[in-house]
N, C-alpha and C positions, 0 to 999 in steps of 0.2 A: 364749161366752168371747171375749172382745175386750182387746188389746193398751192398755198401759199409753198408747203412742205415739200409737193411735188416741183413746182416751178422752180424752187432752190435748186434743184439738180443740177438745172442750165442757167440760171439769172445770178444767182446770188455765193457768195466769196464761199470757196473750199468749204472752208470751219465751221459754216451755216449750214449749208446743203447738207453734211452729216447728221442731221436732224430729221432728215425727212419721215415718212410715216408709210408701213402698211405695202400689201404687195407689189405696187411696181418698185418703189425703192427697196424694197428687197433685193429683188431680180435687178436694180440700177446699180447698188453698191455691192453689192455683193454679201456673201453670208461669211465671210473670213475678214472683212475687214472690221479693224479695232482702231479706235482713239489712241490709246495709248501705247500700242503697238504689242500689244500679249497677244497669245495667242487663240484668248477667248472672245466669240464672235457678238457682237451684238445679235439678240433675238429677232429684233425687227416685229417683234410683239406682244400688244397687251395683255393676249388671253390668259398669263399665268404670272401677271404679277402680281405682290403680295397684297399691296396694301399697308396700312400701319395702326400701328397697339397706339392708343391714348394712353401715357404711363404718370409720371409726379404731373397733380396736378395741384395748383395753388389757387384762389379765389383774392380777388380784392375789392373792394367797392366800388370801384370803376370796369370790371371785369373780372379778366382770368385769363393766366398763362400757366401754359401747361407742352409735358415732350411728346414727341410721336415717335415710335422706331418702327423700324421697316416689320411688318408682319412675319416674314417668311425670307426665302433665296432670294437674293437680286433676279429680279429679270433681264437686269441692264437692255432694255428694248432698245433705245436709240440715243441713251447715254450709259453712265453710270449711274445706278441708284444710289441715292444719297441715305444713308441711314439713319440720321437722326436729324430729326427738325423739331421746330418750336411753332408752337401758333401763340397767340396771343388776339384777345378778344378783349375791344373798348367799347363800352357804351360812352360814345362822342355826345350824345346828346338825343332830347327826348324823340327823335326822329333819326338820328345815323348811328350806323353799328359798324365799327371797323372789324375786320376781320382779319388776319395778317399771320401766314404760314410762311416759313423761311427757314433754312439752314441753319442748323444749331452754330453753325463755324462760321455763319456768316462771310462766305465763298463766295455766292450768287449776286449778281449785279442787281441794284436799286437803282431808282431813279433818287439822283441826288438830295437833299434838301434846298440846296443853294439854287436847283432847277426848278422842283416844287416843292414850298416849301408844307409841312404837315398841319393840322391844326394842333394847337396846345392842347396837351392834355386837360381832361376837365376836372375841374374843379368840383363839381358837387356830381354825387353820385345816383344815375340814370337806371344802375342796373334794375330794379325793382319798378322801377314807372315810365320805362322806355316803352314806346309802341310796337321796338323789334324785341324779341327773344331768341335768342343762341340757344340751340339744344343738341346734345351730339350720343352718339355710341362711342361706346370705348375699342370694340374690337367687332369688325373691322372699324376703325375708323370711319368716320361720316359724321354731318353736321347739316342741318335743317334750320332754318330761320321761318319766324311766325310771328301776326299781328296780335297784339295783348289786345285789341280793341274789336278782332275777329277770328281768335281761338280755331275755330271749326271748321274755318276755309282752308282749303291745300297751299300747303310752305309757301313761301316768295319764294325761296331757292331752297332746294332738297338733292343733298347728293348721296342718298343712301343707294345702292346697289336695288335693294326690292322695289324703292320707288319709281326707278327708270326700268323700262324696257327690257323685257332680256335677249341675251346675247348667245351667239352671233347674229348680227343683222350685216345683209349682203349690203354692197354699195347702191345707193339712191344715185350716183351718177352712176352710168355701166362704163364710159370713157376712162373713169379716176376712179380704180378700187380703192385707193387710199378714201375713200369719202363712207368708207364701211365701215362699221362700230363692229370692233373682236370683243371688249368690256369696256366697262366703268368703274374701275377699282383708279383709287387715286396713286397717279402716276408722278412721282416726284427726281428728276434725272439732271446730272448736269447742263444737258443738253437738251431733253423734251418733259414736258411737266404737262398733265393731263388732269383734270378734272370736268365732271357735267354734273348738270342739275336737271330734274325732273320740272317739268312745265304742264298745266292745266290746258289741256285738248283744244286745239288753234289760237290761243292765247293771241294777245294783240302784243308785237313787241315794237319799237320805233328805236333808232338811232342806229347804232355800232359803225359811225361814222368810221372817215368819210370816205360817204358813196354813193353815186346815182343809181340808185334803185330803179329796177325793170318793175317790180313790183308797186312800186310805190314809195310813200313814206312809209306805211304798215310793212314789215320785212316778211317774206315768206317763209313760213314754215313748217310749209313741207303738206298741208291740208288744203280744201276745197280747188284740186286739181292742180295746186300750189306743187314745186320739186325740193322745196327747201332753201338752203341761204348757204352757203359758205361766205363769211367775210374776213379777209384776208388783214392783217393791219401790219404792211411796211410799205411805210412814203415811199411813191411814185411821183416824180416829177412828169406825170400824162397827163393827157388832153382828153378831157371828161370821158373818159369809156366807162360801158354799161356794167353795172355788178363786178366791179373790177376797185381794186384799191387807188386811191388817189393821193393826192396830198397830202396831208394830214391823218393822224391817227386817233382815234377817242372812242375807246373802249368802255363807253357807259350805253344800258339799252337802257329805254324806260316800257314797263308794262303795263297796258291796262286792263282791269278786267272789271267784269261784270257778274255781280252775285245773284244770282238767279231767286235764291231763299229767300235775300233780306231785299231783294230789289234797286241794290247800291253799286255803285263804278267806284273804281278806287285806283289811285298809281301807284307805282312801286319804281324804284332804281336801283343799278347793278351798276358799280363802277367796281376796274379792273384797272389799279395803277400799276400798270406797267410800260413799259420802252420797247421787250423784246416784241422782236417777228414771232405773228401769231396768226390761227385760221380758229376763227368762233363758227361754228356749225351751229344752223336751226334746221330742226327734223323731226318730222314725226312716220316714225318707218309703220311699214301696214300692219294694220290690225290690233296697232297700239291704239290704247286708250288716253295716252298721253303725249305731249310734245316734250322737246328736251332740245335744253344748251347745252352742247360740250366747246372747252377751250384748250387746244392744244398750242402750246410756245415751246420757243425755243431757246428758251433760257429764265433767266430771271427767276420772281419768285411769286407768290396766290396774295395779292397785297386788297385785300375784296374791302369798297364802302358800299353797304347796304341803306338805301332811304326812305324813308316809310311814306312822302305823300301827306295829307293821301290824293291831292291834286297834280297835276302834273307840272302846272306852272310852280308847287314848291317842292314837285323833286328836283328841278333845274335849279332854284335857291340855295335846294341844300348839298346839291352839286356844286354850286358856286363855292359854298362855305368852306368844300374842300380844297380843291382845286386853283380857287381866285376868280374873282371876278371881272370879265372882260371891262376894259378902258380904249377910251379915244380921245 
């Protein structure tokens, strides 16, 4: 099982492969070489980037947009760190929460509207009786999402530092160091853009098409003798190989879980619009109490819909509602 990041080195065009991740593409590219041809090296790692200050923030009935600046030094890991970005948060409606981090300069590639197009903004406002709730730190930086109609259970997606795992954890593949978490400090570069989320202890996840799962349709992650998931997303014109990328790309997982207190199942969905070449990692390294998403790309920008469920047949609806609905 070897990383999207890592396989660039040999598969994938120059410009791409300069993205790769973590100690063999250290030792692949070298510690002297630069994009832009200075003479200062890419790090080649996470363990001392900064992160980012939440700074003007604004509120509006539909949400809230507000700036990020880089915490601290560039780490420039395996691009350039981008210093200032914007998030903006919509309550789309009583069940989707758009989430949408992007360069303040608007540099970074989107996927078009003309390709998919967005839904309108809404009209009446959700923030107060949406099922989701956006809660964040200002410094470091990080954002948590939670059910109004289940307060007391753990985030659907929690990217704080304390909620995930600590670091360093060695690689879960011993073949692909790159498969080792140095941190989780939100990584925002021209080139490699990093974020994870903390996940509840073997959590059920399904989808992060497409792919023929060794596992199953439940993805593994990393528990009950399980080695975890890497899922790779850049179309491959191949002929069905195992836990390997295929066709098509769709970057939405759905979760299910089961509340043990109130004795209830519930779904939840994670869509990830994006286009770039990307490796979604499921893991839960030992002795941890938790599981955990990270996604690393290779470009592009954190374009996140969140959907509350609570059934699975209408997180796929309210998947549809973003996205489109398949026709024949």
């Amino acid at each position: 099982m070897f990383s999207l990041l890592l396989g660039a080195l040999y598969a994938l065009a120059f410009t791409v492969s300069r993205a790769a991740s973590t100690t063999v593409q250290r030792t692949a590219l070298g510690n002297n070489y630069t994009l832009d041809g200075t003479a200062t090296p890419y790090s080649m790692n996470v363990t001392d980037c900064p992160g980012y200050i939440l700074g003007l923030l604004q509120e509006f009935d539909t949400g809230l947009i507000a700036q990020l600046t880089l915490a601290g030094p560039a780490c420039n890991a395996f691009g350039l760190d981008i210093s200032d970005l914007t998030i903006e948060v919509t309550y789309q409606s009583q069940s989707t929460l758009h989430v949408k981090i992007y360069d303040t300069a608007n540099q970074q590639f989107t996927i078009p509207e003309s390709v998919i197009a967005r839904p309108a903004a809404p009209t009446t406002s959700y923030t107060n009786s949406s099922d989701l709730i956006f809660n964040y730190d200002t410094t470091p930086f990080a954002f948590w999402i939670t059910r109004r109609s289940d307060p007391d259970a753990m985030p659907l997606f929690d990217t704080r530092t304390s909620s995930l795992p600590p670091t360093p954890i060695p690689p879960f593949n011993a073949s692909d160091p790159s498969t080792a978490f140095d941190g989780f400090p939100l990584v925002f570069e021209d080139q490699y853009i990093q974020v994870a989320s903390a996940l509840p202890y073997g959590t059920n996840i399904y989808g992060l098409g497409e792919v023929i799962a060794s596992s199953g349709f439940r993805r593994d992650i990393g528990t009950d003798g399980g080695v975890g998931t890497i899922q790779t997303h850049w179309s491959l014109g191949v002929s069905d190989p195992i836990d390997q990328n295929l066709y098509g790309s769709h970057p939405i997982y759905v979760e299910h879980r089961y509340n043990a207190t109130t004795g209830k199942a519930s779904a939840s969905g994670v869509l990830l619009l994006s286009s770039a070449g990307s490796d979604i990692f499921l893991q839960t390294p030992p002795n941890s109490k938790v599981s955990l998403i990270e996604y690393r790309m290779i470009g592009g920008i954190l374009d996140f819909y969140f959907f509350s469920g609570p059934s699975d047949a209408e997180v796929i609806a309210q998947y549809g509602s973003v996205i489109g609905y398949p026709m024949w």
